[in-house]
Structures are given as C-alpha cells and as structure tokens.
Wavefront OBJ file of the C-alpha trace (Angstrom):
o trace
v 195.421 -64.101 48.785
v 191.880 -65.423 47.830
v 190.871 -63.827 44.760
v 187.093 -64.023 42.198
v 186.176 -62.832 39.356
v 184.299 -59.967 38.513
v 182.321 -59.439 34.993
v 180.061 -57.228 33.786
v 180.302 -53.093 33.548
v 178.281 -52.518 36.923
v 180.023 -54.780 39.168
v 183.503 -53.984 38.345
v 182.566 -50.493 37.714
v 181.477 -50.827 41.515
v 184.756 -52.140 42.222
v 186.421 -49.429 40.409
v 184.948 -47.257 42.638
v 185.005 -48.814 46.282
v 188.745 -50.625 45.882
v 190.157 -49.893 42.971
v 193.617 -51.328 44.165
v 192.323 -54.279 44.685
v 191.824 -55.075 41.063
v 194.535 -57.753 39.973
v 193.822 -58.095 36.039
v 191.231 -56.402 33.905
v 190.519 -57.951 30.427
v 188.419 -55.988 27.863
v 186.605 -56.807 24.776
v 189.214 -55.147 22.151
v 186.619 -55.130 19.372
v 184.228 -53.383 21.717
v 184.542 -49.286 21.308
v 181.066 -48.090 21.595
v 180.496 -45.172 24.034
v 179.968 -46.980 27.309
v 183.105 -48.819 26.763
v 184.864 -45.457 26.395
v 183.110 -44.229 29.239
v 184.431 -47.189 31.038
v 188.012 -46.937 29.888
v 187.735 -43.423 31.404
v 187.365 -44.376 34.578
v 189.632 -47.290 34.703
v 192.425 -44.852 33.356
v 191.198 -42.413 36.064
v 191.829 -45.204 38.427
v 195.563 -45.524 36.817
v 194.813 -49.191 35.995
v 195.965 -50.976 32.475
v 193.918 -53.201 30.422
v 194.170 -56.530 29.071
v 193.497 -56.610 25.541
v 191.557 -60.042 25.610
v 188.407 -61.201 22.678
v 184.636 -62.803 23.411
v 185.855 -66.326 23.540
v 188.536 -65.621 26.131
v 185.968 -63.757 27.937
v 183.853 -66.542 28.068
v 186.307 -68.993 28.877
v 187.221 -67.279 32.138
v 183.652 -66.338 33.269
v 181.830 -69.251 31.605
v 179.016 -67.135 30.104
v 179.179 -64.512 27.236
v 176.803 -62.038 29.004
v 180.155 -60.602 30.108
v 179.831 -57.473 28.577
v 183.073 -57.692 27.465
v 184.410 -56.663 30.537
v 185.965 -59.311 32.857
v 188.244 -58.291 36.353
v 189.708 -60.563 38.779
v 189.955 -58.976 41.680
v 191.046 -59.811 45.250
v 188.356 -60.951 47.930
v 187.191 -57.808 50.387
v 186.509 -59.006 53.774
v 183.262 -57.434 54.885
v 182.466 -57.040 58.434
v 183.540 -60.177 60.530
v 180.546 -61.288 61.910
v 176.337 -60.304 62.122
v 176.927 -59.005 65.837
v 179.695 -56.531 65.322
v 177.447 -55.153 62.087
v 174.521 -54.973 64.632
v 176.734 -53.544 67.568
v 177.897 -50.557 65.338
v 174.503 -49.498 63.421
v 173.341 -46.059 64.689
v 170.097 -46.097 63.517
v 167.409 -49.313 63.692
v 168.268 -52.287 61.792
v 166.700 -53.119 58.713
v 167.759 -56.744 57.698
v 166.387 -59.104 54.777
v 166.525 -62.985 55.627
v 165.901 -64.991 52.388
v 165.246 -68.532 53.401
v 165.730 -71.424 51.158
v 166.575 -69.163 47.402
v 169.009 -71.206 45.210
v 168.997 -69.338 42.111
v 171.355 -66.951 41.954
v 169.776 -64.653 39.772
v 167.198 -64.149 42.127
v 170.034 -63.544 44.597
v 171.467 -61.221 42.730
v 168.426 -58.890 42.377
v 167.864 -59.420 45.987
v 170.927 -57.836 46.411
v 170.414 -55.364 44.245
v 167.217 -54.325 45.752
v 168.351 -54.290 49.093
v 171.490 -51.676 48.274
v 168.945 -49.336 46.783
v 166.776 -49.656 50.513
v 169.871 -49.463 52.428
v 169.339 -52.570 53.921
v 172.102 -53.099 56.617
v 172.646 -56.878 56.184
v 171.089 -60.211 53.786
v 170.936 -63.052 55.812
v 170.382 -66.634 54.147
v 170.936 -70.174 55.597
v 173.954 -72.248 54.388
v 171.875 -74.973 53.506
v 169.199 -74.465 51.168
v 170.774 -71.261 50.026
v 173.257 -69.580 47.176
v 176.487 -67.937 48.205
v 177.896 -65.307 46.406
v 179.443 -66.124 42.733
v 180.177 -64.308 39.849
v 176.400 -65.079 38.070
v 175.319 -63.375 41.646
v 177.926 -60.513 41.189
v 176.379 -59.707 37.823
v 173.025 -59.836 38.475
v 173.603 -57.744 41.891
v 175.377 -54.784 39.622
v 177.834 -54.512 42.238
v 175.422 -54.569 45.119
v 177.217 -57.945 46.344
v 180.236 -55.567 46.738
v 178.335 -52.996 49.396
v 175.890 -55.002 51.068
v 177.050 -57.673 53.722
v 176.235 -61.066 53.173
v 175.796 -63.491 55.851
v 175.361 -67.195 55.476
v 174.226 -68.516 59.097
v 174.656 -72.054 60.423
v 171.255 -72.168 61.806
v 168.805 -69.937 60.660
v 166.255 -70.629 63.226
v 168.480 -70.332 65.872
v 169.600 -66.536 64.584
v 165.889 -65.268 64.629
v 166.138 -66.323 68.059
v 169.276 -64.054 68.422
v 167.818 -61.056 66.221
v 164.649 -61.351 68.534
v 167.022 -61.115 71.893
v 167.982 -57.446 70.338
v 164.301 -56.299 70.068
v 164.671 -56.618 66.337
v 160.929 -57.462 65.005
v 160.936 -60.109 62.810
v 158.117 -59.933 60.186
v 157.688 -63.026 57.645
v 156.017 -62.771 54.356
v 153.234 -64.884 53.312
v 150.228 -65.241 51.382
v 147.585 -66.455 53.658
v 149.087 -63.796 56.652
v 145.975 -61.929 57.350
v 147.871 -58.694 58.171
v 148.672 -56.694 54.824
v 152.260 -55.557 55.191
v 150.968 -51.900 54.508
v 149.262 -51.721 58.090
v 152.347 -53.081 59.437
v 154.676 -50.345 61.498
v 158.121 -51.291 60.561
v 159.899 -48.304 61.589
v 161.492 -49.782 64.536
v 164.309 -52.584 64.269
v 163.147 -54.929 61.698
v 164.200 -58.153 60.082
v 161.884 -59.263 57.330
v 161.631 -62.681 56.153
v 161.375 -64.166 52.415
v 161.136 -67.196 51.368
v 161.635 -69.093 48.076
v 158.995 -68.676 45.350
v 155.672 -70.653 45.489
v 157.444 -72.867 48.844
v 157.300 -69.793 50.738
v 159.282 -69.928 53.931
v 160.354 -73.451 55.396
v 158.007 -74.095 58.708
v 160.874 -73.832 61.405
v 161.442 -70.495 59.791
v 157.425 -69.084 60.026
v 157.499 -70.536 63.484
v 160.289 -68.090 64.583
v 158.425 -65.000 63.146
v 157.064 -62.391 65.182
v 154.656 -62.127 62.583
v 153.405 -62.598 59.741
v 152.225 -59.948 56.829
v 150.801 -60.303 53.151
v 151.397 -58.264 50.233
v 148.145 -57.561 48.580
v 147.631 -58.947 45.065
v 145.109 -57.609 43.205
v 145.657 -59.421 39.967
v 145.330 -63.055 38.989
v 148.583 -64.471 39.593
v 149.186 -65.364 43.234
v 152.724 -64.592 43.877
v 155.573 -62.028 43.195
v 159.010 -63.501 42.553
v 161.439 -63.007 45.532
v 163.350 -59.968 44.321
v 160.168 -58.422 43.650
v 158.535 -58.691 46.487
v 161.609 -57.737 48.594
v 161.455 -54.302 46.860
v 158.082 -53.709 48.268
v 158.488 -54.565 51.160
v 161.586 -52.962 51.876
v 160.821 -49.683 50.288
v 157.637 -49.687 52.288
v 160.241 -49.898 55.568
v 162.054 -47.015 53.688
v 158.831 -45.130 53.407
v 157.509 -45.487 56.707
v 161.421 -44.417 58.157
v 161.559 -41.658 55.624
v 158.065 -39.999 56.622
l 1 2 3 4 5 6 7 8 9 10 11 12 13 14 15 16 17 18 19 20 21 22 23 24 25 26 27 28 29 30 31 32 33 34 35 36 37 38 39 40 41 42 43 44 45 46 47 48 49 50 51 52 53 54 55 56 57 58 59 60 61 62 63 64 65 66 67 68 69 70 71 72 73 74 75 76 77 78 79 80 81 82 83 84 85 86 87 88 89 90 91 92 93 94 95 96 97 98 99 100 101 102 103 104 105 106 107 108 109 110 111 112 113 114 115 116 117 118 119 120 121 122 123 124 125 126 127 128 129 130 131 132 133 134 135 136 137 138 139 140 141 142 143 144 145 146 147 148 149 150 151 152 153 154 155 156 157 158 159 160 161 162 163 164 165 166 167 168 169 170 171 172 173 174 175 176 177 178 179 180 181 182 183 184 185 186 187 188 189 190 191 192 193 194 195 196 197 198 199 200 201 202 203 204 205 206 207 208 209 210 211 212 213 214 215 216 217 218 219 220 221 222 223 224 225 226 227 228 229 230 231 232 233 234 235 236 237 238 239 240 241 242 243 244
C-alpha cells in the first residue's frame, strides 16, 4: 500500500477529518503544549488515534523542513476519482475547472490549491511536463486542499482543451494584453480557465487552444499578480457570477 507524508496542523487536520483510518503513524512535537496543539490532540483522541512522541529534529528528518509545525502523519495514499471524464460525467451542476500550465513551484501549487477548494472548483488540471505533482511542500502549503480537490496531471495538455471544448466547456485563458477584462466575461456556464506561470504566461500551444482570452485589470504599477493570486480572482468572480 502506497503511502506519503503529511505535515503541518491543516493538512493532517484535513485528514483527520476526511479519512481518519487511513492515518498509519502520527508523530508530535512532545515539547509543544500550547493551545492549538491541545486543540489538536483533541481531535486526534476524538478520532481514537495514538501519538508518537517524536522531537524537532526527528520531525525534520522525516519531512525535510522544520516548518512542520510539529506535527508530522504518514498516511496512506487516497485514490481520487479515476480519471477527468468520470469527474465530468458525474458533476450536476456546470463545470468549473482551473488548468495551470507550466507552474513548478510548489508553493504556488499549493495556494492554487488552496484557492480553488475555497471556489469549489471541481478539478486542477496541469501538464506532466512543465508542471509540479503533488508532495508534501504542496500538501502544506494547500492546508489540506490537495486532500479534497482532484488533481489531474494530463499527458497532453493541448490535446485535453480539445476534449474539454468537445463538452461545451468554455475555455477562457488569462493574459495581460487580452483586450477583454475578465469582469465583462459571462462565466456562468461550463468553464475551464487557464493560468499560466508567472511573467511566461501561458505556453503558445496552450493560448492557441483558448476560446478566449480575458485580462485582469491592474490598476497599480506592477504588471502581474502571482498565479495563486490571480486564480482567486478569477475564480471567485465565476463564484460570483454563479452565486447571483
């Protein structure tokens, strides 16, 4: 059984919550005993788990940072819904989907992630190549988001705009020079909206495979927002429109 590990108190808490049973070890911080610690403890005894009594440089050993938290799990792999077509064959309302073409850091993953649980996104899609899976730096970051939200990792990321496009899904890039502002942009209907990394922007097969194209305004003096950033807008602005 393929297992990773887990660190931080949002993503295991997360974990605590959605599969508690699949939680193999959990290691603690014994020195830590400050309130959210107890807090945590509460709900791990709630759970009916035990503890492993474990110190910082242990901690850091198995998760090779010390922004652990002092809270470490390894936990057993959940397998998330097979495939991009069965996700999209089951959704009863229209598809909101965030493609994030070429991102490597996993940071910026993570609070992609994070971002697109709070939207209720109903799928991340990223290329293989040119792209960050999911790891335990991403797990962190995503404060359990990487947990809820599915996470695909296509072969050929042109190719599956193509497919999204074959549903009626609207695929909407983001980019600065798009002369459409994304807030006169209906994206109530099925919608996939494209990211790319910051300051390269989407690669050119990618914006070439875009319905269309849309612009955040910027009414400041830098000229971009990072990735997670402006994934929030523009999903909550999908949110907004469904929502109203």
């Amino acid at each position: 059984m393929s297992l990773k590990l887990l660190f931080g108190f949002h993503a295991v808490t997360v974990r605590l919550k959605v599969a508690p049973k699949s939680i193999r070890e959990l290691h603690v911080d014994a020195t830590r005993r400050d309130q959210r610690m107890k807090q945590f403890l509460a709900k791990v005894d709630e759970a009916g788990l035990k503890v492993i009594e474990s110190d910082d440089d242990k901690l850091q050993k198995m998760c090779g940072t010390h922004r652990h938290q002092g809270v470490v799990a390894r936990v057993e792999v959940i397998q998330q819904t097979n495939s991009l077509d069965d996700l999209l064959d089951g959704l009863t309302e229209p598809a909101l989907l965030l493609v994030l073409d070429g991102i490597t850091d996993p940071h910026n993953l993570g609070a992609c992630l994070r971002v697109a649980d709070g939207a209720g996104v109903h799928a991340v899609i990223a290329p293989k190549d040119h792209a960050v899976g999911i790891n335990a730096t991403v797990a962190k970051v995503a404060s359990g988001a990487a947990e809820t939200v599915p996470y695909f990792m296509v072969t050929n990321l042109a190719r599956t705009l193509a497919e999204l496009k074959e549903r009626d899904i609207w695929v909407i890039g983001t980019s600065d020079d798009a002369p459409a502002s994304l807030y006169q942009t209906d994206l109530r209907g099925p919608t996939a909206l494209v990211l790319g990394a910051e300051g390269e922007g989407m690669r050119q097969l990618t914006r070439k495979n875009c319905d269309a194209l849309v612009s955040i305004p910027m009414m400041g003096s830098v000229d971009s927002l990072n990735v997670s950033v402006a994934s929030g807008v523009c999903l909550y602005e999908a949110r907004r429109q469904r929502l109203g």
